[in-house]
ChimeraX commands (.cxc) that place a marker at each C-alpha (Angstrom):
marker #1 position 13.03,-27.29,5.58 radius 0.5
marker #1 position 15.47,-24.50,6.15 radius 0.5
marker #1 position 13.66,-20.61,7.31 radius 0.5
marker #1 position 14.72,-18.16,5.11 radius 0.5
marker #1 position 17.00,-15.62,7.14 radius 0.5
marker #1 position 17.29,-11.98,5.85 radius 0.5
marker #1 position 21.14,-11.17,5.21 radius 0.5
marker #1 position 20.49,-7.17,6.19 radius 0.5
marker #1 position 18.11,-5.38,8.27 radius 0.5
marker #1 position 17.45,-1.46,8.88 radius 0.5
marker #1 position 21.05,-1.16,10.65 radius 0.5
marker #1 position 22.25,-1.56,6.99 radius 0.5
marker #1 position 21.20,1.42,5.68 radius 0.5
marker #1 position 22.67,5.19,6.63 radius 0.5
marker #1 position 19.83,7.52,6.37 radius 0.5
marker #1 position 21.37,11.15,5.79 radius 0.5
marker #1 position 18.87,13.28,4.64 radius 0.5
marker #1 position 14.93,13.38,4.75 radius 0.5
marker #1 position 12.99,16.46,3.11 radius 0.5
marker #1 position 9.42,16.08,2.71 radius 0.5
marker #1 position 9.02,16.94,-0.95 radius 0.5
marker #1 position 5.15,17.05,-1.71 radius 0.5
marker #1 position 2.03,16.84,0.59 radius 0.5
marker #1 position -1.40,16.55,-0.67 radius 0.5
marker #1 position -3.85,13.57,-0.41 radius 0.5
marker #1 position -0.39,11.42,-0.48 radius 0.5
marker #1 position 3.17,12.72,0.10 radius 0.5
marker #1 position 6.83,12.71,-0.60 radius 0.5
marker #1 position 9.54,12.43,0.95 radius 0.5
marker #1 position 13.37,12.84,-0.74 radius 0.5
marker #1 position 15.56,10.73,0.88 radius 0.5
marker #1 position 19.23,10.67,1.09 radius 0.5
marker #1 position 21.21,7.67,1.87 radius 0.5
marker #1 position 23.20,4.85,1.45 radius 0.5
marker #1 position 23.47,1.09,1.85 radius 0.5
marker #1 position 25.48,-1.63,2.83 radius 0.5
marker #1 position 27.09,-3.87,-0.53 radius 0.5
marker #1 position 26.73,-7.52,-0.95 radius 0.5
marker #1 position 30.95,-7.38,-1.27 radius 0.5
marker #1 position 31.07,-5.42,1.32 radius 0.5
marker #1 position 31.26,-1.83,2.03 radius 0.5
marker #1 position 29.11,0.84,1.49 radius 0.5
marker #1 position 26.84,1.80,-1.19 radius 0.5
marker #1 position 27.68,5.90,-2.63 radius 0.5
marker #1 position 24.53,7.95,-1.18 radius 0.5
marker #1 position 21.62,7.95,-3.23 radius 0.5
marker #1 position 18.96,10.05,-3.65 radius 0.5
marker #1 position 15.10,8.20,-3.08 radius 0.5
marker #1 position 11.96,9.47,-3.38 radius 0.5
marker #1 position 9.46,7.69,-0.97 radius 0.5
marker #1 position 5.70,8.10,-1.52 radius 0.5
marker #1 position 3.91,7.95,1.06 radius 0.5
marker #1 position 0.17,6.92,1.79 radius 0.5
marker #1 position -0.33,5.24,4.99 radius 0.5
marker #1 position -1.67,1.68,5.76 radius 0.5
marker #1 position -4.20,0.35,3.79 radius 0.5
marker #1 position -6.34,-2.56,4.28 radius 0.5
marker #1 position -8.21,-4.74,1.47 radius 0.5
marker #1 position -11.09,-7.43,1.52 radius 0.5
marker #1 position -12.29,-9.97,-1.14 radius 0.5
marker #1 position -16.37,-10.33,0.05 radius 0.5
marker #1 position -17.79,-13.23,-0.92 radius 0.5
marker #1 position -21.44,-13.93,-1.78 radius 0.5
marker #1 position -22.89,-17.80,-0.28 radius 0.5
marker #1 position -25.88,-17.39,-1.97 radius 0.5
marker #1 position -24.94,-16.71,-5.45 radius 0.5
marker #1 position -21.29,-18.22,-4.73 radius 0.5
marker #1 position -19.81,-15.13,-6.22 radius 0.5
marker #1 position -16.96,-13.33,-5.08 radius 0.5
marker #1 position -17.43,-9.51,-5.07 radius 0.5
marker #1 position -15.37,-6.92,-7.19 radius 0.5
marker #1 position -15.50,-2.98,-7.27 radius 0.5
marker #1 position -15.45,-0.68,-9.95 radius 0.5
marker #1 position -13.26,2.43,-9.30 radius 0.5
marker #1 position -11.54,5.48,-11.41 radius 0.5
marker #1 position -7.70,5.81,-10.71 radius 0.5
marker #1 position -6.07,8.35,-12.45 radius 0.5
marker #1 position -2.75,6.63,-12.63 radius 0.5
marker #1 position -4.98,4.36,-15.16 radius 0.5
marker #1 position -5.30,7.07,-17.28 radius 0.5
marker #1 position -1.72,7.17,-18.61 radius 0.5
marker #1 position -1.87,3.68,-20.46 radius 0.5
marker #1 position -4.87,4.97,-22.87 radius 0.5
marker #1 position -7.44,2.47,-21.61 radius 0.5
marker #1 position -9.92,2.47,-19.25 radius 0.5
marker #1 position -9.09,4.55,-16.07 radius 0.5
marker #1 position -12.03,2.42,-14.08 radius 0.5
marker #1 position -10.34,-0.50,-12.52 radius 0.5
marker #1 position -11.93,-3.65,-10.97 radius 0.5
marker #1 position -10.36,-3.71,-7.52 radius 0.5
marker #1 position -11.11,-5.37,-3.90 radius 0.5
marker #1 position -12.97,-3.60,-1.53 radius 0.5
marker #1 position -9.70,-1.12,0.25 radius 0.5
marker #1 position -9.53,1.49,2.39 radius 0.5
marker #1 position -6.86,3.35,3.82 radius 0.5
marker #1 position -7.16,2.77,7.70 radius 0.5
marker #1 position -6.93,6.11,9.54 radius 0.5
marker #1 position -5.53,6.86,13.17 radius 0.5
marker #1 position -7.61,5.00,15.92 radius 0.5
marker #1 position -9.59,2.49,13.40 radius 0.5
marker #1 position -9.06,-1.16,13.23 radius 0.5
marker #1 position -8.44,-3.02,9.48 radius 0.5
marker #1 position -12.08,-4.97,10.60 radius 0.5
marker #1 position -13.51,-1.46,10.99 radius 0.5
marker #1 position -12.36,0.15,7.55 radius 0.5
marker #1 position -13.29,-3.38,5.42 radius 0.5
marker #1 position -16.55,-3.31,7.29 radius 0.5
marker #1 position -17.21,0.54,6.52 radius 0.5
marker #1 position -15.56,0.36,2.96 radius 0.5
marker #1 position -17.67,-3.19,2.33 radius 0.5
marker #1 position -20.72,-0.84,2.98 radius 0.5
marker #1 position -19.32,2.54,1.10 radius 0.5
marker #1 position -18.34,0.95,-1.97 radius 0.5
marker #1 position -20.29,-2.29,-2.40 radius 0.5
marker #1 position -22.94,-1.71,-0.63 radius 0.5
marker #1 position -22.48,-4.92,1.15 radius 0.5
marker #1 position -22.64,-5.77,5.32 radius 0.5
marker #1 position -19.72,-8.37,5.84 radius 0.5
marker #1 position -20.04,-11.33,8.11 radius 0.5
marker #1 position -17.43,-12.94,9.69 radius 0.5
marker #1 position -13.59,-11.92,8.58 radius 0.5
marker link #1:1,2 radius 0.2
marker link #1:2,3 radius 0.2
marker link #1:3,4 radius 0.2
marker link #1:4,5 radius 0.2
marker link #1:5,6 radius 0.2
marker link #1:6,7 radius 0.2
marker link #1:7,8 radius 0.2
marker link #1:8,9 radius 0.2
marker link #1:9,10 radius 0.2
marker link #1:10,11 radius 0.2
marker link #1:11,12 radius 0.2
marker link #1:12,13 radius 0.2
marker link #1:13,14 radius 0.2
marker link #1:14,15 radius 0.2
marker link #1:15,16 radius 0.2
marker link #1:16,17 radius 0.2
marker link #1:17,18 radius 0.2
marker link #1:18,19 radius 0.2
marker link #1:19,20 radius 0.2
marker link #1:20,21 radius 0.2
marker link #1:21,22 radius 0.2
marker link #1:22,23 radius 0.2
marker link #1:23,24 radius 0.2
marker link #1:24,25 radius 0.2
marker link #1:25,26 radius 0.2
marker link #1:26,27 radius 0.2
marker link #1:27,28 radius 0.2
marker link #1:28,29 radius 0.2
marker link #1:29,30 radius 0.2
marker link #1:30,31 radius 0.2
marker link #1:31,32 radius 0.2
marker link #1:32,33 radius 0.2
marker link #1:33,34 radius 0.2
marker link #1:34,35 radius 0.2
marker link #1:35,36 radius 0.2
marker link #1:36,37 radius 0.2
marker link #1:37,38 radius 0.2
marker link #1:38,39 radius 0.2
marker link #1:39,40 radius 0.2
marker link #1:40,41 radius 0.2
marker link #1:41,42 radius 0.2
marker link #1:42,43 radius 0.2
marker link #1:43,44 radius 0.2
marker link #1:44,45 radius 0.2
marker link #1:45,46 radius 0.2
marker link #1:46,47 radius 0.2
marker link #1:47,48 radius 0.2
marker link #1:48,49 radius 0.2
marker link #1:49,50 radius 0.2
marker link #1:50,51 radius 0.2
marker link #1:51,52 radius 0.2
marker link #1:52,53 radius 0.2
marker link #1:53,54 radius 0.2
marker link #1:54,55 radius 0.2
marker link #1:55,56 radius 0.2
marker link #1:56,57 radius 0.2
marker link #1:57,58 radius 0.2
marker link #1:58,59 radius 0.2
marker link #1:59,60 radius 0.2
marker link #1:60,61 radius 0.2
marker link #1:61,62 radius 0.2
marker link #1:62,63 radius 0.2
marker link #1:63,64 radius 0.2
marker link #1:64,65 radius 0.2
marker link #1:65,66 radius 0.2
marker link #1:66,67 radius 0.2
marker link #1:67,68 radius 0.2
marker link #1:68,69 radius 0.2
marker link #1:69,70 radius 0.2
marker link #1:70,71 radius 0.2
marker link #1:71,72 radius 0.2
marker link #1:72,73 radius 0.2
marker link #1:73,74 radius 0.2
marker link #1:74,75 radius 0.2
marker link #1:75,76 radius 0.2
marker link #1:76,77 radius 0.2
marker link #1:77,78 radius 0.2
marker link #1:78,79 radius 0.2
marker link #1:79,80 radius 0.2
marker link #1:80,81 radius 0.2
marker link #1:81,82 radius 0.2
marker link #1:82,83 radius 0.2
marker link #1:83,84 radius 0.2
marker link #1:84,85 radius 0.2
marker link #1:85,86 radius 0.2
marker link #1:86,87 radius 0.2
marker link #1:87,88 radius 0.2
marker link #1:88,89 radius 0.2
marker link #1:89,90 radius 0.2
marker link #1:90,91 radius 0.2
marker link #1:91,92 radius 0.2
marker link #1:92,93 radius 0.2
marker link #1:93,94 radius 0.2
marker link #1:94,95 radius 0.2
marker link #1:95,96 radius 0.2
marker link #1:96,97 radius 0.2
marker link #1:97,98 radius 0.2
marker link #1:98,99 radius 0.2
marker link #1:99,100 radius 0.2
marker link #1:100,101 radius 0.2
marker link #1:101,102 radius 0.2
marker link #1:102,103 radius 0.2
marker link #1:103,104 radius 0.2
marker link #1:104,105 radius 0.2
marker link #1:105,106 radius 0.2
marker link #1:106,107 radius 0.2
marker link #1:107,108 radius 0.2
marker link #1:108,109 radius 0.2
marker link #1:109,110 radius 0.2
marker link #1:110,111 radius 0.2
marker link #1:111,112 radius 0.2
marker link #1:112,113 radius 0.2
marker link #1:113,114 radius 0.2
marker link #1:114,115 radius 0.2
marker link #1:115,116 radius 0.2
marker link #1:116,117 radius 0.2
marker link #1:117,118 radius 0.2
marker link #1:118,119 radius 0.2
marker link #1:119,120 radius 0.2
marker link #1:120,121 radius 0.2
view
């Protein structure tokens, strides 16, 4: 079996501008750049928005007794645009903040939004 081997990396791109656009519970940033062409050359400079949220980390619990796995319920707004139901069914996610470990947030987000303690990972 042959390993896949990326063709570019980060070198490939030509970052000229960054602006941040929008900061609120997420941001924005504008970027400005270019790329390197399959052909060759360069790509004209572009302009990119890049939304920004910070890592998140997810967890599927499951349930031995009952032999269920364990969904949420949540409202996303972005769910609101397609007419339907803005309440999703999701995994249990949370977005890990600055000193805390992914086992930390599932294990605090297991308890937040399921109301579930998680065993072993």
């Amino acid at each position: 079996m042959t390993a896949f081997r990326l063709r570019y990396g980060a070198e490939d791109v030509d970052l000229q501008q960054r602006e941040q656009s929008f900061r609120g519970y997420f941001s924005l940033e504008t970027l400005t750049l270019r790329h390197r062409l399959f052909e060759g050359g360069w790509s004209a400079p572009m302009r990119r928005e890049l939304f920004q949220r910070g890592d998140a980390v997810g967890v599927l619990p499951w349930d031995p007794v009952k032999d269920q796995l364990v969904l949420i319920e949540q409202f996303r707004v972005g769910a609101l645009r397609d007419g339907h139901s803005p309440w999703m069914l999701e995994l249990v996610a949370g977005i890990v903040e600055a000193g805390e470990s992914d086992s930390e947030v599932v294990h605090r987000e297991a308890e937040e939004e399921a109301g579930c303690r998680l065993g072993r990972l």
